[in-house]
C-alpha positions as CSV (number, residue, x, y, z in Angstrom):
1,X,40.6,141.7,1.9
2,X,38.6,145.1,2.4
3,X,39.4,147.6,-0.4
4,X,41.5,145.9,-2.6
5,X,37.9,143.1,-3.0
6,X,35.8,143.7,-6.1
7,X,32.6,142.0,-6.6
8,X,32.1,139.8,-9.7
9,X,28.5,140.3,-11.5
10,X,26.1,137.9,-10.9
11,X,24.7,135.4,-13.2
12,X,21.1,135.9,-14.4
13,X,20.6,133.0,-16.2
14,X,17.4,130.6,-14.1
15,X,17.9,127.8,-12.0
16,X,18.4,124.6,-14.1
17,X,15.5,122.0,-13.0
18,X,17.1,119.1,-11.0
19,X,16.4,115.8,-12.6
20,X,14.0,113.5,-10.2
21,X,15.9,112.2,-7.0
22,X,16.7,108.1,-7.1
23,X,18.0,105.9,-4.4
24,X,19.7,102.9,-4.6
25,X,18.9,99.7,-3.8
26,X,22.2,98.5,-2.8
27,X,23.5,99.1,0.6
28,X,27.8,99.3,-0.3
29,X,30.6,97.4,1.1
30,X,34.3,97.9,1.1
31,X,37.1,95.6,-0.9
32,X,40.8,95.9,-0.8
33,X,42.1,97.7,-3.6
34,X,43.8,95.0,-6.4
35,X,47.3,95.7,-6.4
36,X,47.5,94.4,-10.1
37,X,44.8,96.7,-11.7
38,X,44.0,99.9,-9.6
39,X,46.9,100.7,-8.2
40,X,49.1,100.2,-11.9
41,X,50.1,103.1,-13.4
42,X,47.5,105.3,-15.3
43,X,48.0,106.3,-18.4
44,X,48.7,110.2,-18.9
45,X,45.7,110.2,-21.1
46,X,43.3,108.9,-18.4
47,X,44.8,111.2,-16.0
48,X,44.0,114.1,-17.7
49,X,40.6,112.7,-18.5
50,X,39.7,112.3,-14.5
51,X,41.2,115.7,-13.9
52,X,39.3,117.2,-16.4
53,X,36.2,115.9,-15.4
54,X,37.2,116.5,-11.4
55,X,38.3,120.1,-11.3
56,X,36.5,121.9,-13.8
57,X,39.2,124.6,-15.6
58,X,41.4,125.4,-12.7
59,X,42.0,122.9,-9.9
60,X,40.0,122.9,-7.0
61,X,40.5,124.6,-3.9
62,X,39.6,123.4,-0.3
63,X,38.8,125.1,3.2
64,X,38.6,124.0,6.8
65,X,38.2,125.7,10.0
66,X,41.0,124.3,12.6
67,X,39.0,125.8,15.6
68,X,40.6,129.2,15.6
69,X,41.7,129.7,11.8
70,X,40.3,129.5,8.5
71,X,42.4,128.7,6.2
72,X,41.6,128.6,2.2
73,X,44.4,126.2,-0.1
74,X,44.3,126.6,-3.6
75,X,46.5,125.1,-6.1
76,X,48.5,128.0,-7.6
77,X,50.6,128.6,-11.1
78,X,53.7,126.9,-9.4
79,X,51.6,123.9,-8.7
80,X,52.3,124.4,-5.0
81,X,49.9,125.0,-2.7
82,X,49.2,128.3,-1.8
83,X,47.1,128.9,2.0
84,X,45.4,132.3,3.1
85,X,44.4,132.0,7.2
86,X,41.9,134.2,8.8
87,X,42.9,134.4,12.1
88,X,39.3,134.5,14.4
89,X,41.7,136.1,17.7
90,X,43.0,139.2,15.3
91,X,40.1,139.3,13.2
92,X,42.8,139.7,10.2
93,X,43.3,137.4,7.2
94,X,47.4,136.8,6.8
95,X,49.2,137.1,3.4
96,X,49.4,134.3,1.4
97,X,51.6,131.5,2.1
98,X,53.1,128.9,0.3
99,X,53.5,124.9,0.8
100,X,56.2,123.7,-1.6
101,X,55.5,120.5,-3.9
102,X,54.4,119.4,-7.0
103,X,50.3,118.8,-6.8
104,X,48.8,117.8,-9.6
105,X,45.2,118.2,-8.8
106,X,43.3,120.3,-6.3
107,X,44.7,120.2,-2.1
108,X,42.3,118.9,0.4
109,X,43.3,120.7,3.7
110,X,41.5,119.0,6.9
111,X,42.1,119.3,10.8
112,X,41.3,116.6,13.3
113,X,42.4,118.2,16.6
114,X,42.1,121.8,17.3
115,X,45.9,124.1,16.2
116,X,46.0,121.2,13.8
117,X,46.3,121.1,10.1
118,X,46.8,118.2,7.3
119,X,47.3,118.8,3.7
120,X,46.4,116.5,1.4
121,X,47.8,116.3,-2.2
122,X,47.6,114.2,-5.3
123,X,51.5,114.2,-6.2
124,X,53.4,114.0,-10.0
125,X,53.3,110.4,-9.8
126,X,49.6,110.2,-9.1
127,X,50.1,109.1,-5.2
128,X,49.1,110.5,-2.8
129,X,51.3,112.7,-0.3
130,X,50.4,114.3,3.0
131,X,52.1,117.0,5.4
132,X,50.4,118.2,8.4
133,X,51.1,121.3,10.6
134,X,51.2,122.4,13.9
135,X,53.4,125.7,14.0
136,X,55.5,124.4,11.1
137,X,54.7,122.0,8.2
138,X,56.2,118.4,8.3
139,X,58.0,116.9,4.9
140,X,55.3,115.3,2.7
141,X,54.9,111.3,3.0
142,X,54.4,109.4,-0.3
143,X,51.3,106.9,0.5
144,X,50.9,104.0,-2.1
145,X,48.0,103.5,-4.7
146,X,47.9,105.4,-7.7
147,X,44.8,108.2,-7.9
148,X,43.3,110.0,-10.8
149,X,41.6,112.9,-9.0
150,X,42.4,114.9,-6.0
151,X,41.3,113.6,-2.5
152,X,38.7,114.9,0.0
153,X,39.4,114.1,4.2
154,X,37.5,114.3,6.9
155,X,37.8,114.0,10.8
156,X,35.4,112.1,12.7
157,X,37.7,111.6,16.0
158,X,40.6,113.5,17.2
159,X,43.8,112.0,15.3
160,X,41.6,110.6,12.9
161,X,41.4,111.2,8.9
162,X,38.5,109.8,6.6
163,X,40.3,109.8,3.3
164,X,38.9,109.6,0.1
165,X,39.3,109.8,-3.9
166,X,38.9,108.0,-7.1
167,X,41.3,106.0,-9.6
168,X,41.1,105.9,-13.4
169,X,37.8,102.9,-13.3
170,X,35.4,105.4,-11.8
171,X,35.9,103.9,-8.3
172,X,35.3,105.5,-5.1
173,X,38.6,104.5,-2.6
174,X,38.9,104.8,0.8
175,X,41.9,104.7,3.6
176,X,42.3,106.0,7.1
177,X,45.0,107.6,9.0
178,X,44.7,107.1,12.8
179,X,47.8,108.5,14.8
180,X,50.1,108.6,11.7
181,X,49.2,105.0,10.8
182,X,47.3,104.5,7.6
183,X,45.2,101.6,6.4
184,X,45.2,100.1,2.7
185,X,43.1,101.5,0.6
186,X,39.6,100.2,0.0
187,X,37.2,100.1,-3.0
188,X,33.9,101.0,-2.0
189,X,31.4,98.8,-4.0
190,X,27.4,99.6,-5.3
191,X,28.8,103.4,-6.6
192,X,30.8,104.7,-10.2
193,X,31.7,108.2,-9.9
194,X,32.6,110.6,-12.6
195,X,34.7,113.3,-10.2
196,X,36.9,113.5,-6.9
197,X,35.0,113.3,-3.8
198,X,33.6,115.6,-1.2
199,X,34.0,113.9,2.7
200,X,32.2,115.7,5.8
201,X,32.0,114.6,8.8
202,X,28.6,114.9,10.3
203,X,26.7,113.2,13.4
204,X,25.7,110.6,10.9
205,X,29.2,109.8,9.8
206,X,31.7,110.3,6.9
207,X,28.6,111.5,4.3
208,X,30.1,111.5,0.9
209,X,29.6,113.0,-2.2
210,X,30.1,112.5,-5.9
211,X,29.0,113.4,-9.4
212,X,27.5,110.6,-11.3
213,X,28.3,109.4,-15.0
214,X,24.6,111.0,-15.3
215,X,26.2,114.5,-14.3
216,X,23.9,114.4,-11.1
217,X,25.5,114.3,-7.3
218,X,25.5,111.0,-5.2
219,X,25.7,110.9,-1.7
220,X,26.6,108.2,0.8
221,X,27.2,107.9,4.8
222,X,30.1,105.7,5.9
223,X,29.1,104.8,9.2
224,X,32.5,103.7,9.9
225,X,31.8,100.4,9.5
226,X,29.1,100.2,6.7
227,X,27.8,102.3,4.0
228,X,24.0,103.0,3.5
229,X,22.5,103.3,0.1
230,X,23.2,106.1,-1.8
231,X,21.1,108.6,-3.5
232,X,20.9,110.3,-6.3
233,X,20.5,114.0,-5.2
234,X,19.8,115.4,-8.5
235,X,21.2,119.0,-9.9
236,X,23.4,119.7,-12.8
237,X,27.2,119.0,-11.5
238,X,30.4,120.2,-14.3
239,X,32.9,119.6,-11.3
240,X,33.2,118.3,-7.9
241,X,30.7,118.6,-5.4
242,X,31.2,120.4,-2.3
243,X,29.1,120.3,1.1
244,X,29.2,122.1,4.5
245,X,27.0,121.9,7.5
246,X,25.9,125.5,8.7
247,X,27.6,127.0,11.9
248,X,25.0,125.0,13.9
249,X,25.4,122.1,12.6
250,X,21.5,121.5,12.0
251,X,21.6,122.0,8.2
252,X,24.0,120.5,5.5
253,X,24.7,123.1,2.4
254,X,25.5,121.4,-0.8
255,X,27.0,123.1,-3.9
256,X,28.1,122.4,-7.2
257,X,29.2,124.4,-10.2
258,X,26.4,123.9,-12.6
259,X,25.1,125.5,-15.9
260,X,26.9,128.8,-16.9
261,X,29.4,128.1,-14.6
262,X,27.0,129.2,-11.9
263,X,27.5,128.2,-8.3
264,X,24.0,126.4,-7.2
265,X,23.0,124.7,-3.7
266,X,20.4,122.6,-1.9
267,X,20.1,122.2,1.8
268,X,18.7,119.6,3.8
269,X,18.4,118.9,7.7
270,X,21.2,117.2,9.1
271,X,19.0,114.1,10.0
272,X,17.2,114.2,7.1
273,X,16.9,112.4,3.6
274,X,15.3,114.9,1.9
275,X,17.1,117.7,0.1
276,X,15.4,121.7,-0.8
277,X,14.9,122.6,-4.5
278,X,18.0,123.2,-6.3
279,X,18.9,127.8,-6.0
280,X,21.1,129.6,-7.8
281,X,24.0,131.6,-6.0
282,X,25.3,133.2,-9.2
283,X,28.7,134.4,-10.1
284,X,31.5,133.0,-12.6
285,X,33.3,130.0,-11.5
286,X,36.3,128.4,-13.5
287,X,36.8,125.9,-10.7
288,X,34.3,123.9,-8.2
289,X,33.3,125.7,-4.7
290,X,34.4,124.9,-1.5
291,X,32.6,125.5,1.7
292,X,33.3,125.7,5.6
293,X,31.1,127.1,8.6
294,X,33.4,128.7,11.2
295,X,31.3,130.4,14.4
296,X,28.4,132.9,12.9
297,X,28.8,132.1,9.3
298,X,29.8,130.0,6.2
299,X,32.8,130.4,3.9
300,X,32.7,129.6,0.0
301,X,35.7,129.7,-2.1
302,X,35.9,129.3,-6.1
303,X,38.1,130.4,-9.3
304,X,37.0,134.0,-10.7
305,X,36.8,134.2,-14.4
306,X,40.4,135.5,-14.3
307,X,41.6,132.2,-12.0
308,X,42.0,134.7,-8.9
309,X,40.7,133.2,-5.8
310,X,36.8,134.6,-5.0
311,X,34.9,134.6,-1.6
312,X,31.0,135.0,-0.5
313,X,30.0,134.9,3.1
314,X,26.5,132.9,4.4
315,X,25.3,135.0,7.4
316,X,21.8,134.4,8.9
317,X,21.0,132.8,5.8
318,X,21.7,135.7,3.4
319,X,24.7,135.3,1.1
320,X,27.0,137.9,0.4
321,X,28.1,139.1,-2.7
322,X,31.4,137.5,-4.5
323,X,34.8,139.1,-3.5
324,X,38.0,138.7,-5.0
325,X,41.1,137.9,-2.9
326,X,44.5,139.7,-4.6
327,X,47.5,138.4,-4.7
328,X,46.8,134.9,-6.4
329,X,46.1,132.6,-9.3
330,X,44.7,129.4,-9.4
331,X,46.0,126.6,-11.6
């Protein structure tokens, strides 16, 4: 990125107070999704509505680190997916690529073996549809159940996606891939989001996050067999939640786009319960933030004011400033 970056000013507006965290009383269990009401068509109207409420003004984008490669997919103007790779043997980032398709939300891009990528895609028909790569990308497969936000995945096990989003009745849904075989989606009972999920995978388990009807940010752990109670995490959410744990996996980052379309995080310790006050990592974002941890440092990605892609880097605990990556626009 080097000379052609430009910094975006920060926000100076304070940190909005996070309401008081709650937890819930009810542990959650799983229920196949009913054929005859979730997975029926959705009406254009409620589509747009979950969208709306998901992405934020421009769709949003997603990162993962595939053990030698960052890579960054964003939604672009086409409404393909567009992917940027920096490559940790080179120490260069590549020009910007593009998967062909028609996305009509935000790409989750996930890896469960090293050299290994799977994209992720809410299609024009609201199903979902995933490719995967290794050296070249495969043809999209159409997976049944009809979605009304973009998906979040996450790997647990080698040749193993966690796969989640939400349909038009605020529920949270759940199906696994395991070896190119993929289970029925699942309704997860005892939560109502308001936005697409966030999946990582942690030493806990497939911890999930959410925004509330409240506007707040719920998180749950999926065992892989059970889900604890969630909790209400508190902050001001206006788009998807995203979470990262740091390079050494002790601390999980969580961020959302809040007021002033300022990018704010709390941290906790990966075997913890208990979340830091809310901060405020300023800057202008149209879209939600994404975060990954690749060796040394953290990655965050958002929408610029302009709907270019923008970058900050978490070293040692110090953020960097925003950077602009040329060469794109985010839809």
């Amino acid at each position: 990125m080097g000379s052609a970056s430009s910094v975006s000013a920060p926000q100076t507006e304070k940190d909005a107070a996070p309401p008081s965290r709650r937890t819930s009383t009810t542990a959650s269990d799983e229920r196949p999704l009913r054929p005859t009401a979730s997975t029926c068509a959705v009406s254009q109207h409620d589509r747009l509505h979950v969208v709306a409420i998901d992405d934020g003004l421009v769709s949003r984008p997603s990162m993962v680190f595939d053990g030698t490669t960052l890579v960054i997919a964003v939604r672009d103007t086409a409404q393909c997916i567009s992917l940027l790779k920096y490559d940790y043997g080179t120490n260069k980032w590549s020009a910007w690529s593009r998967v062909h398709c028609v996305a009509t939300a935000g790409p989750s891009v996930a890896s469960c073996a090293n050299g290994h990528l799977d994209l992720l895609v809410r299609g024009r028909d609201g199903l979902l549809m995933h490719a995967n790569c290794e050296g070249a990308w495969s043809t999209f497969t159409r997976l049944p159940g009809t979605l009304a936000s973009s998906a979040s995945a996450c790997s647990t096990a080698e040749d193993s996606l966690e796969v989640f989003a939400a349909n038009a009745y605020g529920e949270l849904l759940r199906r696994k891939g395991l070896a190119s075989r993929w289970t029925d989606w699942f309704v997860v009972d005892g939560v109502v989001v308001a936005s697409a999920p966030t999946a990582i995978a942690t030493s806990r388990g497939c911890e999930v996050f959410v925004k509330s009807t409240d506007g707040t940010v719920l998180w749950g752990i999926f065992d892989g067999e059970r889900w604890a109670p969630w909790i209400d995490v508190g902050g001001v959410a206006t788009s998807v939640p995203c979470a990262a744990l740091n390079p050494t996996g002790q601390v999980v980052y969580l961020f959302v786009r809040g007021p002033g379309d300022g990018c704010f995080f709390s941290t906790r310790d990966v075997g913890s319960n208990e979340w830091s006050p809310w901060e405020n990592h300023g800057g202008v974002h149209l879209s939600a933030i994404a975060c990954c941890s690749v060796p040394n440092a953290m990655y965050l990605v958002s929408a610029d004011a302009e709907r270019c892609p923008q970058v900050s880097r978490l070293t040692d605990g110090e953020f960097g400033p925003w950077k602009r990556v040329p060469n794109c626009t985010m839809y």
